[in-house]
N, C-alpha and C positions, 0 to 999 in steps of 0.2 A: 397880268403881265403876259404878252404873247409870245411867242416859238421867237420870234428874232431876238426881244430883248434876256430869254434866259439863257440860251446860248451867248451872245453877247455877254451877259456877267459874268454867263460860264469860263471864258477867254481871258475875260479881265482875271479874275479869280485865278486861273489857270495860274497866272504869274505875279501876281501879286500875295498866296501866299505865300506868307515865308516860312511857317511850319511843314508844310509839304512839298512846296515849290520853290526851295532855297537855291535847286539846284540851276534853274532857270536865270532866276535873280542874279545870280554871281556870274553867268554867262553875258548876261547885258551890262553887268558892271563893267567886267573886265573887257568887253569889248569897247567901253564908252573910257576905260582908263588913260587913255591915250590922250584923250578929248580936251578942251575946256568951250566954254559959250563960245567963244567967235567959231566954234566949229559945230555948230547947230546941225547945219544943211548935211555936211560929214556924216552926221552923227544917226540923221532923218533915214539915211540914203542905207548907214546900217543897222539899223534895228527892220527897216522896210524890208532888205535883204535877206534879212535870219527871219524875219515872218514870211515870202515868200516861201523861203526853202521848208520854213515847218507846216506850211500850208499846202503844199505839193504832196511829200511822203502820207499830211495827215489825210488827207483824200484819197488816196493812194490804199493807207493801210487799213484807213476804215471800210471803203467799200472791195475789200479782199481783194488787192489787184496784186499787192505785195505783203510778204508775211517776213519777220524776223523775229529772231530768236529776242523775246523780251530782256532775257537774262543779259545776252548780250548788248543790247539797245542801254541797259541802264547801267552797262559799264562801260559803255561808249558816251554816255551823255559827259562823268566827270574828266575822260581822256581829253574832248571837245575844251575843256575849262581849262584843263591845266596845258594844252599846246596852244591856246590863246596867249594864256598866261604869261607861258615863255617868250611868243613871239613879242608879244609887249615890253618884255625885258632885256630883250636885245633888240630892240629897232633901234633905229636913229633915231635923233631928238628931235629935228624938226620934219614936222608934217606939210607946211607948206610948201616946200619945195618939193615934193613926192608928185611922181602923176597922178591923175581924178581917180582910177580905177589902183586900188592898194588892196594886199594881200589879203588885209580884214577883212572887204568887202569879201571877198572868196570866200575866208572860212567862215561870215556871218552865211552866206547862202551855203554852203556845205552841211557847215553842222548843223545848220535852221534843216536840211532833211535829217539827220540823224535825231535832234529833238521831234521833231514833227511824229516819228515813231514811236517815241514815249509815250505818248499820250491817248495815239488809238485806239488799244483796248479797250478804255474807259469810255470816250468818247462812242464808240461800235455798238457796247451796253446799251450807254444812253438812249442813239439812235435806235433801237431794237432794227422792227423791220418796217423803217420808215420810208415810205415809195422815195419821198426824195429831199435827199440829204444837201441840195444846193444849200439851200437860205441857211439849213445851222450850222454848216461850214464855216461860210461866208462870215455869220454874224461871231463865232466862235474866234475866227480872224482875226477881223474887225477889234473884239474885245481885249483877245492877245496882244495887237500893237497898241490900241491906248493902256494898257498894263504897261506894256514896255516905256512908253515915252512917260509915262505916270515917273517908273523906274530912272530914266535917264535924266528926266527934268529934278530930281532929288538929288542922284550923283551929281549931274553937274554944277547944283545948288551949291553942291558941300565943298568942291571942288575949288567953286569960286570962292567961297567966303573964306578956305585954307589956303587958295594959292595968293590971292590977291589982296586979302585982311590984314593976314596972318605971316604974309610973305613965307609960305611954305612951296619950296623949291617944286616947279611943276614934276623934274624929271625925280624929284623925292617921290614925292605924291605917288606917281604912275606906278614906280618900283617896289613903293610901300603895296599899294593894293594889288597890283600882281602877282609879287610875290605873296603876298598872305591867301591871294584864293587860290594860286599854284599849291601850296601845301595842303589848304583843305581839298580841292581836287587830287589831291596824293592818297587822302585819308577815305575820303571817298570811292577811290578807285580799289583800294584796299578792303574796304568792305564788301563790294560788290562782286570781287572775284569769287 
C-alpha cells in the first residue's frame, strides 16, 4: 500500500471510528439532522464545508504555523456539537425556502477549523520530518470526506426509512436527534473541563 492510500484510510478511519471518533460522528450527524435525500446536494456542500475548514487548521497545525492549547481544542470540539445542536432545534422548519448560503454552512466551515486542530498532533507524529506533507494531507482529506459521506449516506438512510416508512414526523426526527447529541455534547463538555 503506498503513502497516498494509508493516509487516505488514515482520514476515512479518522471518522469512522466510532470508539475513538464519536465525537466527529455526531458532528456530521447533527449537522445532516436537518436533512432528508431530496437535500443531497445541501448536504454535499456541508460536510465539503466542515472538511475544508478541518483541512485548512490541519495544515495549518501540522506544519507549526498555529499551535493551540489541546486541552482546549478538545473542549471546543464537544461545544461545536452541542451549539449545532441548538441551532437545529430552534430553526424554522422549512429549508426550502431559506437562502443557498445558511448558517450551517458557516458553522460546518468554522468548526471544520476547530476540528481540524484535534487531530494534528497525531497526525505531526505520523508525519515525523517528512520533506513534504502535500500528498498525506491531501489524501488524509480525501479519506475524511468519504468517511463522512460514508456517515451521511447511513443517516439519511435511516432518516428515510423513519420519516417516510414509518411516517415519523420529520420535525420529530430533527428534535429527537438534536436533542439527544446536544446532551451528550453537555456530557462531553463536562468531562473535558
Amino acid at each position: 500500500m503506498g503513502e497516498f492510500s494509508i493516509y487516505f484510510v488514515l482520514g476515512r478511519e479518522h471518522i469512522l471510528d466510532y470508539a475513538n471518533g464519536y465525537d466527529h460522528i455526531l458532528f456530521v450527524v447533527v449537522l445532516c439532522a436537518l436533512y432528508t435525500w431530496s437535500d443531497w446536494k445541501r448536504v454535499l456542500v456541508l460536510v465539503t464545508a466542515f472538511t475544508i475548514g478541518h483541512s485548512i487548521t490541519l495544515a495549518l497545525a501540522t506544519l507549526g504555523v498555529i499551535s493551540v492549547n489541546s486541552n482546549l481544542i478538545e473542549f471546543l470540539i464537544p461545544l461545536t456539537i452541542f451549539v449545532t445542536a441548538l441551532s437545529n432545534i430552534f430553526k424554522k422548519e422549512n429549508l426550502a425556502s431559506q437562502p443557498k448560503i445558511q448558517i450551517n454552512y458557516l458553522f460546518a466551515l468554522f468548526f471544520g477549523l476547530i476540528h481540524g486542530m484535534g487531530f494534528s498532533n497525531y497526525l505531526r507524529a505520523l508525519l515525523g520530518k517528512s520533506s513534504s506533507i502535500l500528498s498525506p494531507l491531501l489524501a488524509f482529506n480525501l479519506g475524511l470526506e468519504f468517511g463522512q459521506i460514508i456517515v451521511v449516506t447511513l443517516f439519511l438512510t435511516i432518516s428515510y426509512i423513519l420519516v417516510k416508512w414509518l411516517k415519523v414526523s420529520q420535525r420529530d426526527w430533527k428534535m429527537v436527534i438534536s436533542s439527544a447529541i446536544a446532551g451528550i455534547a453537555l456530557i462531553l463538555m463536562k468531562d473535558r473541563l
